[in-house]
DOKOLTOR-985631 format. One line per field, with one value per residue (C-alpha): residue number from 1; y, x, z; residue in one letter. Coordinates in steps of 0.001 Angstrom, whole numbers, plus 500000, padded with zeros to 6 digits. Example, Ala and Ser with C-alpha at 12.3 -4.5 7.8 and 13.67 -1.06 7.14 Angstrom:
2
resi: [1:2]
v: [495500:498940]
u: [512300:513670]
w: [507800:507140]
resn: [a:s]
This chain:
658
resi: [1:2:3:4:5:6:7:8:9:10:11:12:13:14:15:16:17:18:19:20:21:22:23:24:25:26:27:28:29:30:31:32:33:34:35:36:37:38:39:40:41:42:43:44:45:46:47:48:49:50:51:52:53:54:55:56:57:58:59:60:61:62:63:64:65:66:67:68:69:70:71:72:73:74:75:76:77:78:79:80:81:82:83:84:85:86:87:88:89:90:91:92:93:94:95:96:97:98:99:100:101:102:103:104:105:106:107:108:109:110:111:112:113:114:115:116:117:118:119:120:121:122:123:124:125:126:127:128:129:130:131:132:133:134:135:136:137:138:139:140:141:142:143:144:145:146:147:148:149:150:151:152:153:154:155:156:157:158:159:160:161:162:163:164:165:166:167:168:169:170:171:172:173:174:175:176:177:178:179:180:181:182:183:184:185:186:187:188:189:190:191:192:193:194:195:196:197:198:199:200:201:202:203:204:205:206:207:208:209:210:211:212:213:214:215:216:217:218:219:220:221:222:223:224:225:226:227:228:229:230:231:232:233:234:235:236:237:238:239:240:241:242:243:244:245:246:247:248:249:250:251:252:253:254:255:256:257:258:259:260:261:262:263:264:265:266:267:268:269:270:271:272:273:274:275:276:277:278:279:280:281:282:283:284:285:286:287:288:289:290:291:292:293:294:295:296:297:298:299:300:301:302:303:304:305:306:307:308:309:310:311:312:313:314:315:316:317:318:319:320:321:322:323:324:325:326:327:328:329:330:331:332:333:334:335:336:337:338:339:340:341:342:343:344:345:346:347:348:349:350:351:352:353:354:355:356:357:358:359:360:361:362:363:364:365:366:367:368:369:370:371:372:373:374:375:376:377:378:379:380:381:382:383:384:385:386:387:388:389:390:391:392:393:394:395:396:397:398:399:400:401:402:403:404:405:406:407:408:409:410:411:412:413:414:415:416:417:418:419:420:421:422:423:424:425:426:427:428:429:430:431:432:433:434:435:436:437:438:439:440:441:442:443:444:445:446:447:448:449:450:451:452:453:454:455:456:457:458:459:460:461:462:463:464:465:466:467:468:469:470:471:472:473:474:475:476:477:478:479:480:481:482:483:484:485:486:487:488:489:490:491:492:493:494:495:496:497:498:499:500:501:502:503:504:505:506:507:508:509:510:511:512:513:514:515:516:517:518:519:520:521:522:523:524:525:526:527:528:529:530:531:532:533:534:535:536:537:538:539:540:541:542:543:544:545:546:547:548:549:550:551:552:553:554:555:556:557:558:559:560:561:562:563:564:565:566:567:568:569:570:571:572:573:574:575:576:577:578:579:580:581:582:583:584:585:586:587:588:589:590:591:592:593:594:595:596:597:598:599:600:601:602:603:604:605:606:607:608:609:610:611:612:613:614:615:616:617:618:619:620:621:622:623:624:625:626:627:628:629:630:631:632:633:634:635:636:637:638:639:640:641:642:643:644:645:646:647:648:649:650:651:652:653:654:655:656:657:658]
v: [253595:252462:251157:253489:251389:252048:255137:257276:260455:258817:256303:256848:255533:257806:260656:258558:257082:260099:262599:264933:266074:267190:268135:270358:273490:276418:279881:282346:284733:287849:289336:288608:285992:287714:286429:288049:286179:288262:287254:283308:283694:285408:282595:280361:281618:282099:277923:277128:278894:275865:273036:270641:268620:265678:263500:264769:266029:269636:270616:274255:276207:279410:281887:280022:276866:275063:272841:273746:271564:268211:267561:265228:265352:263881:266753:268950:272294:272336:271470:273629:276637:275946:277484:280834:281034:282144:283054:279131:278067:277336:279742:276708:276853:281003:280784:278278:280015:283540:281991:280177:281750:279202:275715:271930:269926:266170:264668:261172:257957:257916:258961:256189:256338:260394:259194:256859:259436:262282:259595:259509:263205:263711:261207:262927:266532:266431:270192:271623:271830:267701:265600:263829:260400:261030:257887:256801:254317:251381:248685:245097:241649:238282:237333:233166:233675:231602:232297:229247:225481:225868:229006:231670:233360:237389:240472:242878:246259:248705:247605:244329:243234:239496:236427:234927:235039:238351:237989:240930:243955:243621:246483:246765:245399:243776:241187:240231:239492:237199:235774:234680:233483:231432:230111:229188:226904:225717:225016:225248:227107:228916:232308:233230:234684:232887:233750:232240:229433:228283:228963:226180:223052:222284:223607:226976:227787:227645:224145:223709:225155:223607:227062:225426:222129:222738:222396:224055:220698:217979:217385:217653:216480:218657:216775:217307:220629:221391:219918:222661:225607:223894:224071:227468:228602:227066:228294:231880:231837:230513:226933:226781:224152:222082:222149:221842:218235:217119:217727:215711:212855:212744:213136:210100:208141:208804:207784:204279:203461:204484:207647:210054:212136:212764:212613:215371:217405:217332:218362:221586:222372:221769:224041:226665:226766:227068:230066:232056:231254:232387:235647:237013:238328:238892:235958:237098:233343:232882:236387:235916:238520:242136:245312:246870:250826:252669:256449:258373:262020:264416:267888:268662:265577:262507:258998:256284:252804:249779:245876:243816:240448:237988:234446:234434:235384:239038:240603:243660:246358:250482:254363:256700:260359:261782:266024:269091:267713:271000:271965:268278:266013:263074:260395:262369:262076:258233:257945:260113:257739:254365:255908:257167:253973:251923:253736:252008:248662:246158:246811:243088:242086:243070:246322:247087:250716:252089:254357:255239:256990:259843:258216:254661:252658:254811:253932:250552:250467:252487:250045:247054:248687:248943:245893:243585:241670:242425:244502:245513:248148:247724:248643:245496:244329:241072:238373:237754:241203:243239:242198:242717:246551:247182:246159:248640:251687:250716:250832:254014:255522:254621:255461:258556:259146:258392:260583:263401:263142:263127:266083:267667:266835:267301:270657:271626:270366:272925:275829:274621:275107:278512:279974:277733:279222:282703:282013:284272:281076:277140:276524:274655:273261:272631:271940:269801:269875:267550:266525:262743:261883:259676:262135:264017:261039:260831:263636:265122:267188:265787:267762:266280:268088:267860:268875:269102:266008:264353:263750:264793:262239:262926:266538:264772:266065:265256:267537:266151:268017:269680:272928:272411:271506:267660:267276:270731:270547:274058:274692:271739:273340:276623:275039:272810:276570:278258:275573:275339:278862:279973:280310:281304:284634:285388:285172:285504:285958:282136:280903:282780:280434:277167:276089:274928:272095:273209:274667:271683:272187:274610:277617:276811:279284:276941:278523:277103:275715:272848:272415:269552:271074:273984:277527:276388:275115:278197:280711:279089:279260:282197:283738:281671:282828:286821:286343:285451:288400:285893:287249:286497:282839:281409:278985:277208:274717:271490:269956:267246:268029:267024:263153:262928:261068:261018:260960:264327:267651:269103:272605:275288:277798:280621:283122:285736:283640:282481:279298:277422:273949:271942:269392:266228:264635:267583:266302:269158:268468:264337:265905:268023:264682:262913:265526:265267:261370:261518:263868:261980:258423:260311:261238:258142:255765:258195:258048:254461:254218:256384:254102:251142:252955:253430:250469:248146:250651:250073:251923:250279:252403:255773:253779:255674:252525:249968:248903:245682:243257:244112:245267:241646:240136:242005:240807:237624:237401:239411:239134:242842:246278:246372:243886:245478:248543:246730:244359:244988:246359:242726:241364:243184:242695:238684:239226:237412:239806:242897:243996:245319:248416:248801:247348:249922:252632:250755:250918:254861:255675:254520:255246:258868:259736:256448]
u: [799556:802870:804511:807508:810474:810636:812710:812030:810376:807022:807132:804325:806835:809402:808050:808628:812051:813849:811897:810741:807963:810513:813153:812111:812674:812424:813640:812425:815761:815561:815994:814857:815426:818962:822001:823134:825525:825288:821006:822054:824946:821957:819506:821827:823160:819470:819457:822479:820585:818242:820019:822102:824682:823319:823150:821330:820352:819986:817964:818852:816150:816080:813317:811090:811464:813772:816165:820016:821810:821385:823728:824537:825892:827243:827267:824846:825292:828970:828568:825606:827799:830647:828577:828855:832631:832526:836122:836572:834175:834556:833304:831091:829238:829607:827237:825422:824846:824501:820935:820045:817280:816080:816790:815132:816782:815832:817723:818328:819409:822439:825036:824017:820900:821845:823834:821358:818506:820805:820825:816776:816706:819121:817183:814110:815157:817763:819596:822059:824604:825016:826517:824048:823176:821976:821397:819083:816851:815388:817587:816650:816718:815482:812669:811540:808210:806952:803582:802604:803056:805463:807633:807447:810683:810675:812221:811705:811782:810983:809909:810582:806740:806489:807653:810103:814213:815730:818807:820825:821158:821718:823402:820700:817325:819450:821662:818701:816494:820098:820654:816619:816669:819612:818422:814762:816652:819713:816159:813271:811429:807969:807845:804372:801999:799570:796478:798076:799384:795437:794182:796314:795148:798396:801998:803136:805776:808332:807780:808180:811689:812530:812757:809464:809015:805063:804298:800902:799574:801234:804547:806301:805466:805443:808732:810631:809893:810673:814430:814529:813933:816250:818972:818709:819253:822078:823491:821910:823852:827535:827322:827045:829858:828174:825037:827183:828620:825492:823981:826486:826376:822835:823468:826315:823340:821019:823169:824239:820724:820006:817966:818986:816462:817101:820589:820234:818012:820218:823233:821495:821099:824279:825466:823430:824505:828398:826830:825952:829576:830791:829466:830386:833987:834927:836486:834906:835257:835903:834649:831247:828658:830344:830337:833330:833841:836255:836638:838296:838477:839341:838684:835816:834286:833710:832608:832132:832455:830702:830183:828100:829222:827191:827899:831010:829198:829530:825953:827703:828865:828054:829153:827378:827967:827769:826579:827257:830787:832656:834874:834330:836748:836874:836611:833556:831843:832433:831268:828264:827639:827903:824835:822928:823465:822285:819351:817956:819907:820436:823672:826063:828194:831630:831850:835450:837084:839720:840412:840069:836781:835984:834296:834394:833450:830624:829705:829910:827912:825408:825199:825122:821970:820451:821150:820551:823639:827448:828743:832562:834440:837611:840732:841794:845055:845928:844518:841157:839718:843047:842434:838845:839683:841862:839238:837152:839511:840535:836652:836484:839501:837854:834341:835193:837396:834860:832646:834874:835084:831853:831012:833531:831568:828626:830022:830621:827492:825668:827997:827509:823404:823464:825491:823139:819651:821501:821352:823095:824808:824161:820941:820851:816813:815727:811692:810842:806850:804689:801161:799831:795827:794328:791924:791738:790516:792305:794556:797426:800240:803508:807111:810334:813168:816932:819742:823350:824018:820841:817116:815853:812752:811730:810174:808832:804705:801630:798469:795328:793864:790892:789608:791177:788683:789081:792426:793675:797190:797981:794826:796112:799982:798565:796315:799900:801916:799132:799221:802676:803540:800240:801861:805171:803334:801320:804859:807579:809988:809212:811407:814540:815815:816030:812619:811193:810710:806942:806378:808369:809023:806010:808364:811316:811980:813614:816386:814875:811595:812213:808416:807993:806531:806674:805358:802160:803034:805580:802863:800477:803192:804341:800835:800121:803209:802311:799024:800617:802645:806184:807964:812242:811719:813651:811567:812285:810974:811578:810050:810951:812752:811378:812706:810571:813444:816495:818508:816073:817474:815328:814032:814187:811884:812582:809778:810525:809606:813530:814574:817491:818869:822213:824855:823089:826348:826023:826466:824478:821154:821687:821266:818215:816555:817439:815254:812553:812837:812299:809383:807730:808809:807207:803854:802967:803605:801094:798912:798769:798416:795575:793667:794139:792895:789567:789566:789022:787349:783072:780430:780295:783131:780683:778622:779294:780357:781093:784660:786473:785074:781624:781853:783261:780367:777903:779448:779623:776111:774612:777272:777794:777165:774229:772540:773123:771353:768541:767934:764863:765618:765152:767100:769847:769428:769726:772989:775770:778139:775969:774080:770273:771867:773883:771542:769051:772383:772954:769028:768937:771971:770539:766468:767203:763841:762363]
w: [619379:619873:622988:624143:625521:629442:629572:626615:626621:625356:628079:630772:633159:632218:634733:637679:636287:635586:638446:635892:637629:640251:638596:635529:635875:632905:633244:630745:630514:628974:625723:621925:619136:618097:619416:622397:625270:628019:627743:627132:629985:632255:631601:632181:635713:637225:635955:637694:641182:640696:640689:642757:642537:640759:637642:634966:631366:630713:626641:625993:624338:622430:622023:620236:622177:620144:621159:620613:622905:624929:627035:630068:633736:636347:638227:637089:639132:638147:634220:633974:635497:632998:630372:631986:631684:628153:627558:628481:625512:621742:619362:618557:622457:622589:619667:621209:624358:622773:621629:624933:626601:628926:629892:630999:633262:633933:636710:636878:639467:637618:635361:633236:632727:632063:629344:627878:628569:626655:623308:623459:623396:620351:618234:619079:619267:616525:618070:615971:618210:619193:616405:614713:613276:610441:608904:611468:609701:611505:610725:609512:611354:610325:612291:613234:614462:617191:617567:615061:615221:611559:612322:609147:608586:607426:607203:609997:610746:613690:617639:618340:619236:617575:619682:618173:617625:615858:614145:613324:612702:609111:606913:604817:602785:600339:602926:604329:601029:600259:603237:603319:599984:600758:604414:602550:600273:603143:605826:603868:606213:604802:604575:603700:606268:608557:606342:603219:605142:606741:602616:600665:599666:597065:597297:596258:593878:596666:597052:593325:593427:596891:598904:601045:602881:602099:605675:604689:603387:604878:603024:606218:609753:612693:614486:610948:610463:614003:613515:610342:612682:615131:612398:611526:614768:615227:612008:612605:616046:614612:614575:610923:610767:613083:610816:607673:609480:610099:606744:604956:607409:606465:602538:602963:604468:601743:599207:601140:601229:597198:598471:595768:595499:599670:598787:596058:598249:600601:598348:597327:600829:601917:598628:599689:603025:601464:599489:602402:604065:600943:600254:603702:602184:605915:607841:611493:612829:616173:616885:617894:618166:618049:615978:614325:614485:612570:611745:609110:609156:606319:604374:607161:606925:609071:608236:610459:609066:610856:610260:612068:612808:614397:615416:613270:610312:608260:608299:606043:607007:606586:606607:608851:608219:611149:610835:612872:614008:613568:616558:618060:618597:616711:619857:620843:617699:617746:621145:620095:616964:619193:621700:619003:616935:619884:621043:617860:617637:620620:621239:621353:623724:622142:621012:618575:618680:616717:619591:622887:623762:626478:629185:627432:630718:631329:628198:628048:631588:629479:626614:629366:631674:627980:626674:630082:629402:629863:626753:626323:624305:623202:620955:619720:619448:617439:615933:613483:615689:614796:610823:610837:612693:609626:607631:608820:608851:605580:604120:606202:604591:600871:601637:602355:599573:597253:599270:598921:595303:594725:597115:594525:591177:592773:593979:590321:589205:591616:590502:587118:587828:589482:586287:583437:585909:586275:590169:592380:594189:594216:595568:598675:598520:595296:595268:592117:591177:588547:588536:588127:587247:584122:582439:585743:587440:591436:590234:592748:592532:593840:595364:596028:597336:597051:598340:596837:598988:597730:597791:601416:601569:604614:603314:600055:599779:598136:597613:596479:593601:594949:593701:589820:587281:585609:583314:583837:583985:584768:587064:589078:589146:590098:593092:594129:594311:596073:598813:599220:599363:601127:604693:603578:601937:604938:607386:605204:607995:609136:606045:606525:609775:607608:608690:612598:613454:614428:611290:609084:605699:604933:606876:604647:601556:598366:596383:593045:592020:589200:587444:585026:582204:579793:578774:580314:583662:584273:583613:586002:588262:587914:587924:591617:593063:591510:593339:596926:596643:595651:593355:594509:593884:591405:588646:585683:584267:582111:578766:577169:573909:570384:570729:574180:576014:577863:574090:573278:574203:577445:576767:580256:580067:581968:583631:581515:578115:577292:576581:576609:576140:577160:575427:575486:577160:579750:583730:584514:582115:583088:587390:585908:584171:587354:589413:586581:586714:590750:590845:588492:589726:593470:591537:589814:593254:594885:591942:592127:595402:595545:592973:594876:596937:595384:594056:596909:598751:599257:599684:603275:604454:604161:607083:610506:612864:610312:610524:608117:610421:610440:606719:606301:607787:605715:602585:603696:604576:601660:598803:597624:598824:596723:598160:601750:600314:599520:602704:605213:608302:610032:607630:608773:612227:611241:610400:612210:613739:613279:616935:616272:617033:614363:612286:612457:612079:608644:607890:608739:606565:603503:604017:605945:605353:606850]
resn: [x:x:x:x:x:x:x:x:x:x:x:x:x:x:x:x:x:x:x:x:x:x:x:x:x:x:x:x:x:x:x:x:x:x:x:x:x:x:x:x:x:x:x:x:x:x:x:x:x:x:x:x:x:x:x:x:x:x:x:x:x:x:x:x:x:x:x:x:x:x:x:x:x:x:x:x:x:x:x:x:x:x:x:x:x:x:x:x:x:x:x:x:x:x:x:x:x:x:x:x:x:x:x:x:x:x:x:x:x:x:x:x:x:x:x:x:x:x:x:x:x:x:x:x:x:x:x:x:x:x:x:x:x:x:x:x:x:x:x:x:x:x:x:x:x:x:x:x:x:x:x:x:x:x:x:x:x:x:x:x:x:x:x:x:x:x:x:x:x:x:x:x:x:x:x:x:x:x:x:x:x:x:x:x:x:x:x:x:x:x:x:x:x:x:x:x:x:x:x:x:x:x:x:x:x:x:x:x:x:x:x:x:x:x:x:x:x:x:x:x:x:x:x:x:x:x:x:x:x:x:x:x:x:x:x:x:x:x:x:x:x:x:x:x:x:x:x:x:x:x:x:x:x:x:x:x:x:x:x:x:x:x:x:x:x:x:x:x:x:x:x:x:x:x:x:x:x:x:x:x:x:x:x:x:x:x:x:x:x:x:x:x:x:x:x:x:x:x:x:x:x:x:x:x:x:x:x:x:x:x:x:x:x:x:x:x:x:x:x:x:x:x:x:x:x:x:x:x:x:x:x:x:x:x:x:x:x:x:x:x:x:x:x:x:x:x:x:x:x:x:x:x:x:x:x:x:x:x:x:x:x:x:x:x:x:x:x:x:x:x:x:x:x:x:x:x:x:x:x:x:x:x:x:x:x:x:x:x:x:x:x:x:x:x:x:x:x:x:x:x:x:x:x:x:x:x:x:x:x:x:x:x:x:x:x:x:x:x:x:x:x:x:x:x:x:x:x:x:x:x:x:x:x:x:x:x:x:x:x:x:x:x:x:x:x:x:x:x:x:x:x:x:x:x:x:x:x:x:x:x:x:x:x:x:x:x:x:x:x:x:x:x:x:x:x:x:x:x:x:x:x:x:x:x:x:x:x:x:x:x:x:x:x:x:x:x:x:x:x:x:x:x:x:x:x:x:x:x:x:x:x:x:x:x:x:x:x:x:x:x:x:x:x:x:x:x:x:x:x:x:x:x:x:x:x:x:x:x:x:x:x:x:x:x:x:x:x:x:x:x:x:x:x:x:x:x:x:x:x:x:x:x:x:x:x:x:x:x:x:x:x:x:x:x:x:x:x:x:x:x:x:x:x:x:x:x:x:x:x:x:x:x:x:x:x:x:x:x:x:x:x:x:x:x:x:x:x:x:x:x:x:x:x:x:x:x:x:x:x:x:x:x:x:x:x:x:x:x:x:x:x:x:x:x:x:x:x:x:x:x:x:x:x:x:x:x:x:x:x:x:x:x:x:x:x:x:x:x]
């Protein structure tokens, strides 16, 4: 189980921190599930009886329990009651309250922690009235362990367990696979894991092509390798010149005394260290560590662009799109983005605007409780911080350009779909289906979803084949449908509200069903779907054409027996193949999976009680499964590692009748 940082909702602490205990309250107001704001104004009102004038964070709920609304306080009594002067609100909060029918509050020490408390709750609640982080993916570091006597450096995602030094955040996978590459060969610092590391008896490859000092066996000396990781902390925290200097004071050397092999060595290292100065394309010296923030606004949409700068040194930079930012001002959904973005992300000490944000020093005395060091936010003015600011609202201007654009093809493209599929509109959720086995063998049906904006991956699903008899395709696609649409037939009405978060994407009704396949596949579809009682779903589904490939023309086959075909240099049939590809990309990874899977799997793992370590020791002492099978009771019981027991546990599982 993972550890909860102190604070969160998961944190056992958390009750004590934030009073909850104390200072919950929920009041069940009146009236149904349909919007009505004299019920959400009354539920409201006998809330507002409750409370006092504190700091706090109030969730609003509808009838179901769902969250529509986080908010924060520092008074709660008086922000709480401002929801009951509706002629005062938005149409965006009359909705919002017209749905209310009961509220949490959480009060807190201070405002604060309220706001820091309020960023927790969006990332975990995601309501659809609070603007929304959606790209909310842990971010990567580079990670020098310290645990060992030779330091390993990685990649690293998620909580921040390991000892050692993080460096970043980094914009994504791809800067950090370069800028580790490029450090192994600047430091030559290992990389592989512990286990490997205690195994070799000869260099690796790494050694062979000088990203390694083979500290494994013996090329380097504890002191010397010790100096490496000394280096690239400096240059990981903005000393790289410093490191640079000292590198070619020790090539010079090398050469005076005829060392060139050192001297070469050294050379290469000193190049690569120039290629990582290089290929930052954003001169951030002088800067230190700080994050950039610009936002660009335009036909409805909002982007946020952001670089990360650290020690001097670009770490890349990238767009958030920020959702449900209709009727909010455009400060407020930067300063919504900056909380959200550090609840994840350790938040530096300079923080860069490109304007002024509501409640900016609370804020920053947010960011600093969080972060346990001083951390300031502010529009800057001139110099390298002005340049890199119009850096950033220039990337933000583009990205969103180009997102814009796109949104417009892509816009066709759906339009384009609903007329080719006789749709009544675009769809919205498209629900894309194959099946993946060898001869039946670990066979499982796969769905992918997308979304005119893109694959939705989170709601990706796979169903092990279970009732379907061996290498029958459309037994298989009929068992997929029945258990994806099983709970939709029995409460149809569960589907129409976009889907619960209880329920997930089971409750949600797709506009189309995309089946990879032909006349077969739709019929078993179509017959699973007939059987359930679903008959307003749209299906098609797609074959490969004669030339089976992406230069053969895809035939649809259509429920009703038609088929049709499109322009090989069609937009439209090259998004179809590029659901096809997906799905089927989805279903072979989990087919793969599944056999390696099997594969290493042993008939040790049926054993009630016998976990990899004991399993280990079995093997170890006997050789194979087999022989387990076959040992004597005491023989067992000899074992190292394995208690009498659980020897005679492993005796009565395979002699039951013993």
């Amino acid at each position: 189980m993972s550890r909860a940082e102190a604070g969160s909702p998961h944190d056992p602490r958390g009750k004590e921190r934030f009073n909850e205990d104390r200072a919950t309250y929920t009041v069940k107001g009146e009236g149904g599930a349909k919007p009505d704001i004299e019920a959400g104004v009354a539920a409201i009102r006998d809330t507002v009886r409750t409370l006092k004038p504190r700091p706090g964070v109030y969730r609003m709920l509808d009838a179901r329990g769902d969250v529509l609304y986080v908010g924060k306080a520092r008074s709660l009594k008086a922000r709480v009651a401002n929801y009951t002067q509706v002629k005062a609100l938005s149409n965006r909060l009359k909705r919002m309250v017209s749905q209310t029918r009961r509220m949490e509050i959480v009060v807190t020490n201070s405002e604060a922690e309220a706001l820091l408390l309020e960023a927790q709750l969006i990332k975990r609640f995601r309501p659809p009235y609070n603007v929304l982080l959606r790209d909310d993916k842990s971010f990567p570091f580079i990670l020098l362990r310290a645990e060992h006597k030779f330091p390993r450096i990685q990649k690293h995602r998620g909580a921040r367990r390991a000892k050692g030094n993080y460096y970043g955040p980094f914009a994504s996978a791809g800067a950090v696979n370069v800028t580790i590459n490029a450090l192994q060969k600047l430091f030559l610092l290992r990389s592989c894991t512990d286990s490997f590391f205690a195994r070799r008896d000869r260099p690796c490859l790494l050694y062979q092509i000088k990203r390694c000092s083979a500290p494994c066996v013996g090329r380097i000396d504890p002191e010397g390798y010790a100096e490496l990781v000394a280096e690239t902390k400096e240059f990981l925290s903005g000393k790289s010149g410093a490191v640079q200097k000292k590198i070619e004071v020790q090539m010079a050397a090398a050469a005076a005394d005829l060392d060139f092999e050192r001297a070469a060595m050294l050379r290469d290292r000193l190049r690569a260290a120039t290629a990582i100065q290089g290929s930052q394309a954003i001169n951030a010296s002088g800067v230190g560590d700080a994050d950039v923030f610009a936002l660009a606004a335009k036909g409805g949409q909002i982007g946020v662009q952001a670089f990360f700068i650290r020690g001097g040194q670009n770490w890349g930079h990238r767009t958030f799109w920020p959702s449900h930012t209709n009727e909010v001002d455009e400060d407020e959904v930067l300063a919504d983005v900056l909380l959200q973005f550090y609840e994840e992300v350790p938040p530096p000490r300079t923080i860069l605007v490109d304007r002024e944000l509501p409640e900016q020093e609370l804020i920053g005395e947010a960011l600093c409780e969080k972060a346990g060091h001083g951390v300031d936010i502010s529009i800057p003015q001139r110099g390298t911080r002005r340049r890199l600011m119009q850096q950033a609202q220039r990337n933000a201007v583009e990205a969103l350009e180009r997102r814009l654009a796109e949104s417009g093809t892509k816009a066709k493209i759906m339009r384009e779909l609903a007329e080719f599929l006789e749709l009544p509109e675009p769809p919205n959720r498209i629900e894309v289906y194959d099946n993946s086995h060898i001869q039946g063998d670990k066979a499982l049906g796969a769905m992918v979803v997308a979304a005119p904006d893109g694959f939705v991956k989170g709601q990706y699903r796979k169903f092990n084949i279970k009732t379907a008899q061996t290498n029958d395709d459309f037994a298989m696609m009929r068992e997929v449908m029945t258990r994806r649409f099983r709970n939709l037939a029995e409460n149809p009405e569960a589907g129409e509200g976009a889907g619960s978060k209880a329920g997930g994407h089971e409750t949600i009704w797709p506009d189309l069903v995309l089946i990879d396949g032909g006349k077969g596949q739709m019929s078993s579809v179509k017959d699973a779907l007939e059987d359930l009682g679903i008959e307003d779903v749209p299906l098609i589904a797609i074959a490969k054409g004669p030339h089976h490939g992406r230069e053969g023309r895809e035939v649809f086959h259509f429920p009703d027996g038609r088929e049709k075909t499109l322009p090989l240099n069609s937009p439209l049939l090259f998004y179809l193949q590029t659901l096809r590809d997906e799905v089927h990309r989805y279903a072979i990874g989990a087919h793969r999976a599944k056999r390696s899977r099997a594969i290493t799997a042993s008939p040790l793992d049926e054993i009630p009680g016998i976990g990899p370590g004991r399993k280990r020791a079995l093997l170890l002492h006997f050789g194979t499964a087999g022989k387990v099978r076959a040992a004597a009771l005491e023989d067992l019981k000899r074992t190292p590692g394995i208690s009498e027991g659980v020897a005679q546990k492993i005796w009565d599982f395979y002699h039951p009748s013993a």
